[in-house]
N, C-alpha and C positions, 0 to 999 in steps of 0.2 A: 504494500500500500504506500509506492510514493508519498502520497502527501503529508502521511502520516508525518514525513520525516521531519515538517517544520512544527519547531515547540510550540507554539502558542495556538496552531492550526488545533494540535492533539487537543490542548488543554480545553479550548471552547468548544474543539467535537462532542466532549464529556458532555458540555453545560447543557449541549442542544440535544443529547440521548436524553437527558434527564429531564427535560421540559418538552420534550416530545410525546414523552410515554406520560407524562400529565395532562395534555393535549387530547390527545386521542382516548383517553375515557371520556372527556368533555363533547368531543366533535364527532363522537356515535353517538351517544347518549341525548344530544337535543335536537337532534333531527327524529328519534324516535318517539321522544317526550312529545313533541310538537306534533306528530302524526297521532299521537295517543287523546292529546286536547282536542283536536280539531278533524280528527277523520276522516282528511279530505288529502287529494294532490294539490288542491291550489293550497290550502292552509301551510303545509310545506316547504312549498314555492314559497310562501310569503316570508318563511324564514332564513331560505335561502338567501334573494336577493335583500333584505336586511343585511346581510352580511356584508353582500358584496357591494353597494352604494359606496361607503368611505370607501373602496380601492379606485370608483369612477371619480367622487368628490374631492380628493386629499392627493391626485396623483403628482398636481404643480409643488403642492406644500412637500410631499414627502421626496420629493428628486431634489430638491431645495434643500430639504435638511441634509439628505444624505451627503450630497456636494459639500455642502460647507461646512457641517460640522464635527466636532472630534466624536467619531463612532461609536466609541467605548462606553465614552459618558450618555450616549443618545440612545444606545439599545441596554444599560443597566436602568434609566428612567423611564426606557418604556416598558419592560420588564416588569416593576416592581408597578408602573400604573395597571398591567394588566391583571396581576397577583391584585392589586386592591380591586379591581373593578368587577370579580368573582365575587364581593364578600355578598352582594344582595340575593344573591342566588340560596345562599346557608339563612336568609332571613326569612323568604316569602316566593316559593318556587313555584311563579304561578307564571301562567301565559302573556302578559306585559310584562315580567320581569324579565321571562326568560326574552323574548324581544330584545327591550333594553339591551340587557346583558350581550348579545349576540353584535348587534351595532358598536359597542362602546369596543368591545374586544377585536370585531375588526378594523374601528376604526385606529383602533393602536397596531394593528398588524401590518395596517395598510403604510405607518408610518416607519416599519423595523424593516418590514423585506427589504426594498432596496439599500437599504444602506448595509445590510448583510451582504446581500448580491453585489453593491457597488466595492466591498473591504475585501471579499476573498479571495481576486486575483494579487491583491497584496501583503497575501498572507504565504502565498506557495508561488512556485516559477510556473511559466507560462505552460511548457509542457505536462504539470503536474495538474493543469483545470479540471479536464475531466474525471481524475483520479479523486480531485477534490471534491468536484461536485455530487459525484455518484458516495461520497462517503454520508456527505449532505442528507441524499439519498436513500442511503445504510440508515442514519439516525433515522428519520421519519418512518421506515418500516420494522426497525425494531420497535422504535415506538409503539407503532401500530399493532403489532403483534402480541406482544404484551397489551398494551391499554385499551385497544380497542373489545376483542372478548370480553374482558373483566368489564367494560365498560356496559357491554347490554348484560354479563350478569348480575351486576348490581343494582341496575336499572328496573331487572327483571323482578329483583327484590323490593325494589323501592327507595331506594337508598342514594338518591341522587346527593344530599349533601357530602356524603363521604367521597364521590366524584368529583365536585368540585373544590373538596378541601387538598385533595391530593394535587389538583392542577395548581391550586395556588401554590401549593409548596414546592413544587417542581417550579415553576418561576422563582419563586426564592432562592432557593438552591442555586440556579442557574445564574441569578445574581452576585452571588458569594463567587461561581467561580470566575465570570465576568468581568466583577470590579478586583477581583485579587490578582489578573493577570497582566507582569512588569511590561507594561506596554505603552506608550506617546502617542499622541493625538498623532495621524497620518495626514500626509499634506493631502490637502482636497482639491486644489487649483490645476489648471489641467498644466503642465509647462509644455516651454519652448521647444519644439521639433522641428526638425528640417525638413523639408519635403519628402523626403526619402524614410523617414520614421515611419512612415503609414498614412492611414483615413486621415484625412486633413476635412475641414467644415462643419457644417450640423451633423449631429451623428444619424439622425432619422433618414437623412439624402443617401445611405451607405447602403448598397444592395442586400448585407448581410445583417444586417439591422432589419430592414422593411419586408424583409420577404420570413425573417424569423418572426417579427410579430404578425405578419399577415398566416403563418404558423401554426400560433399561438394561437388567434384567434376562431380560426377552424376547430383546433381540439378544442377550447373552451368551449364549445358550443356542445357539441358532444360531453362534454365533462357536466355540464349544465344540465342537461336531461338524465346524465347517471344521478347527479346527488339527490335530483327531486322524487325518481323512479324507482332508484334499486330498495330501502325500506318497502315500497308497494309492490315491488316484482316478488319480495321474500314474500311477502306477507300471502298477498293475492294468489300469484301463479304457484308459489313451491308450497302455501298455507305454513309456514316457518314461524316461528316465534320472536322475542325480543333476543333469546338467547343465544339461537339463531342465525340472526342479523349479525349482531356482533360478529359471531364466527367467523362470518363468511367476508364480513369487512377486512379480518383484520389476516385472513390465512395469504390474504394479498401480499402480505407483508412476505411471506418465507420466499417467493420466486423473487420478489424484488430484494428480500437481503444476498439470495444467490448471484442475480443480476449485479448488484450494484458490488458485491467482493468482486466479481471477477472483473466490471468496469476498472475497479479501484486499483488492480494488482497489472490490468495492463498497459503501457505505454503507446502512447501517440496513438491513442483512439481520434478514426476519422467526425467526428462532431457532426456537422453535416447528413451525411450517409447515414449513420447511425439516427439522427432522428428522423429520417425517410422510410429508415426499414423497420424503426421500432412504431410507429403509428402503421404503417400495416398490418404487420404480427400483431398487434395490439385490438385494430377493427377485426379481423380474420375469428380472434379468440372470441372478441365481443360477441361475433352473429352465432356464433357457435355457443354461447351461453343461452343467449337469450331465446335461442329456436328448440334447445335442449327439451324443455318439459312436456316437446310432442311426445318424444321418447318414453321420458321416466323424470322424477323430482325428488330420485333419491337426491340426499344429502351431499354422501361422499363425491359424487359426480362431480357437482357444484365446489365445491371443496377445491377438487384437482381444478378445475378451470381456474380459479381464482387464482389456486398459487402461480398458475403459468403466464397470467394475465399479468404477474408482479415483476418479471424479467423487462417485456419492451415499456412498464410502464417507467422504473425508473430509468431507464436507459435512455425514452424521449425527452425525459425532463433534464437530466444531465447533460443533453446531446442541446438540447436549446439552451441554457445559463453558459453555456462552452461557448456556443457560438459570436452570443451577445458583451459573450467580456475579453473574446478573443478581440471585437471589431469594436473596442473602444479603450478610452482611458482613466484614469482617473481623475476626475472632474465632471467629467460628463457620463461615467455609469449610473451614477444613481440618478437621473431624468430616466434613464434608457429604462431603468428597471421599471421605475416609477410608469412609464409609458407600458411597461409589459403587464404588471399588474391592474392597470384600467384594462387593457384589452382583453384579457382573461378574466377581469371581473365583468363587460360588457359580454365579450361572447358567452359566456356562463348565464349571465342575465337571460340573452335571447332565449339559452338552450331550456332555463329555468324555467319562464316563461310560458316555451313551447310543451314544456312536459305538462305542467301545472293544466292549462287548460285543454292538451290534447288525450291526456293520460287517460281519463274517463270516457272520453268522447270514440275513441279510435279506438283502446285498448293496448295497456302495457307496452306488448311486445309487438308493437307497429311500430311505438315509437322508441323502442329502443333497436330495430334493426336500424334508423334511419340515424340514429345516433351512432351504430360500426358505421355506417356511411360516412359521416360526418368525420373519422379517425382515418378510413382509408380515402377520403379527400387529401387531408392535411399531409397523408404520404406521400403521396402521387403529389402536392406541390413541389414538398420541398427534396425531392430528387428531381421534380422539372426545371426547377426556377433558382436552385441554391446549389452550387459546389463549392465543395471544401475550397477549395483556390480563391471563392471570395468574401470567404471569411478570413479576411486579411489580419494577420497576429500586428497591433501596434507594437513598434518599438518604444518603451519608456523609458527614461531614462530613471536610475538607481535613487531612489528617496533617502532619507534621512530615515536608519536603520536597517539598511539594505547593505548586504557585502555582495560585489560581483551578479548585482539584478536578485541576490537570494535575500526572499525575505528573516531580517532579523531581531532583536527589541525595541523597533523602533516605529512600529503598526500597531494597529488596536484591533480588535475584531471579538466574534461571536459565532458559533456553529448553530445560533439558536435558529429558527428558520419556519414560518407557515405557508409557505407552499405549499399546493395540496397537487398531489396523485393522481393522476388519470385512470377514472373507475374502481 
């Protein structure tokens, strides 16, 4: 695991395993709650796009922060805001709270990603991104695997307070090892390059920039009708439980931990390619879920699909963050994130949207074939429209704790990370 090799990468990989797996009992658990209150797809829907608003409202503020401020100190105080912004949940666990709750929390998320995304290529060298990203990767599905099961079991029990005490402390935690890490504000200003350094201009004009969020936004659409629909496809089509749900949420997690070691352990992964072939494989496994319970609605079936479905899922997502911080620099990555998170909150929006009011009307599994569609679109772009070749590596020059371009105590950073998983 390359990236492993740089200190301070490990130290905050930790913080972001430990605030992930507090995460993911939270973000099974209120989409099931919210299906429990309201008994509906749209009602769902509505919880969704709650979420996703602040990543469309907050995207100028949060490229802003990310650019110009010392990172360390901006992702330990939104940290510790998100930790407090859990307590109304342990007070009065009802349908406006959990709302509230849901907005406030992504409005703080919406304000961490990029500036995590904008810090990590100056945490590792240029050829270690992918190794780093997909470690990124790693955390979210161990998370997942752990928190998420336990998350519908508890739920199953009734026990949602103890879910949300556990996410707080896991941001806690994640704080202690954040602010304990020997690390300096990192210059945020983009510096002087010669023409020959690389991308020169607006970074949005850069072919591997636009055609990545044009990407992006494809799978989000499709990601948009998984979060609205899969609670209703367990429930309805397979007749599954809360306990269930979880399961099957989180077994996603064991292909994608397989996927993202073996990302992690190989060198000069093609970025690009790799996210062309991992949204195919990805749509291919989808129709092949979703058309399953002509067959049978055993369990284990569902099971195997899932974990397979966790290989091209982290490997898209690694293979887009690779692309987008290969073809830029610092100063101007955190807009760029800040720009990938609206577009993935918008296309999500539309996909949410379309589940919510077609899910009833048309029936589950119409609209989740049309949702693999929507994955092997995004494939079929970006092998049409995007080669590695221009995904142009900037050249930067060595910052203030950097020896020979290798990052060393003189960057700040976080492995902490809400990104969400395709399916």
């Amino acid at each position: 695991m390359t990236a492993l090799r740089a200190k301070e990468f490990r130290r905050l990989w930790l913080a972001g395993l430990v605030s992930d797996t507090g995460d993911w009992l939270l973000l099974v658990s209120l989409p099931i709650l919210v299906f429990q209150l309201t008994g509906s797809t749209l009602g769902t829907a509505y919880a969704f796009l709650i979420e996703l608003a602040p990543y469309i409202l907050l995207a100028p503020v949060a490229g802003a922060l990310a650019d110009r401020l010392d990172r360390r100190r901006l992702l330990v105080g939104l940290s510790l805001a998100q930790a407090a912004a859990l307590v109304p949940l342990l007070l009065w666990p009802h349908l406006p709270v959990v709302f509230t709750v849901i907005a406030v929390e992504a409005a703080l998320a919406a304000l961490f990603d990029p500036a995590k995304n904008a810090l990590l290529p100056t945490l590792v060298g240029p050829d270690d991104l992918v190794s780093a990203n997909s470690l990124v990767g790693l955390n979210q599905n161990l998370g997942r695997l752990i928190g998420a099961p336990l998350g519908g079991l508890l739920l199953a029990v009734g026990d949602l307070r103890a879910i949300v005490a556990a996410d707080a402390v896991s941001f806690l935690l994640a704080v202690v090892l954040i602010a304990g890490a020997r690390v300096a504000a990192a210059a945020t200003t983009v510096p002087e390059r010669p023409a020959a350094a690389g991308p020169t201009g607006h970074p949005f004009t850069r072919r591997s920039v636009s055609v990545g969020l044009l990407v992006t936004g494809a799978a989000s659409v499709a990601q948009g009708v998984f979060v609205v629909l899969y609670v209703v496809f367990v429930a309805r089509v397979l007749h599954g439980d809360a306990a269930e749900t979880g399961l099957l949420r989180g077994v996603q997690a064991v292909g994608a931990i397989g996927g993202g070691l073996l990302l992690a352990v190989t060198a000069r992964i093609r970025p690009a390619r790799l996210v062309g072939l991992s949204c195919l494989v990805f749509g291919l496994v989808a129709l092949a879920t979703w058309n399953a319970p002509r067959l049978t609605t055993a369990v284990p079936l569902y099971v195997a699909l899932f974990v397979v479905a966790g290989v091209p899922g982290v490997a898209m997502m690694a293979g887009i963050t690779t692309v987008l911080q290969q073809s830029t620099v610092d100063g101007e990555r955190g807009r760029v994130f800040a720009a990938l998170g609206l577009v993935a909150a918008a296309g999500q929006a539309v996909g949410m949207v379309s589940a919510g009011l077609l899910g009833d009307r048309i029936g589950v599994v119409a609209v989740l074939n049309g949702q693999s569609g929507m994955y092997l679109l995004a494939g079929l772009l970006t092998l049409a429209l995007l080669s590695d070749r221009s995904a142009t590596r900037v050249a930067v020059p060595a910052q203030a704790g950097e020896v020979n371009g290798r990052p060393g105590s003189g960057q700040d950073g976080s492995a902490r990370t809400r990104t969400s998983s395709p399916a």
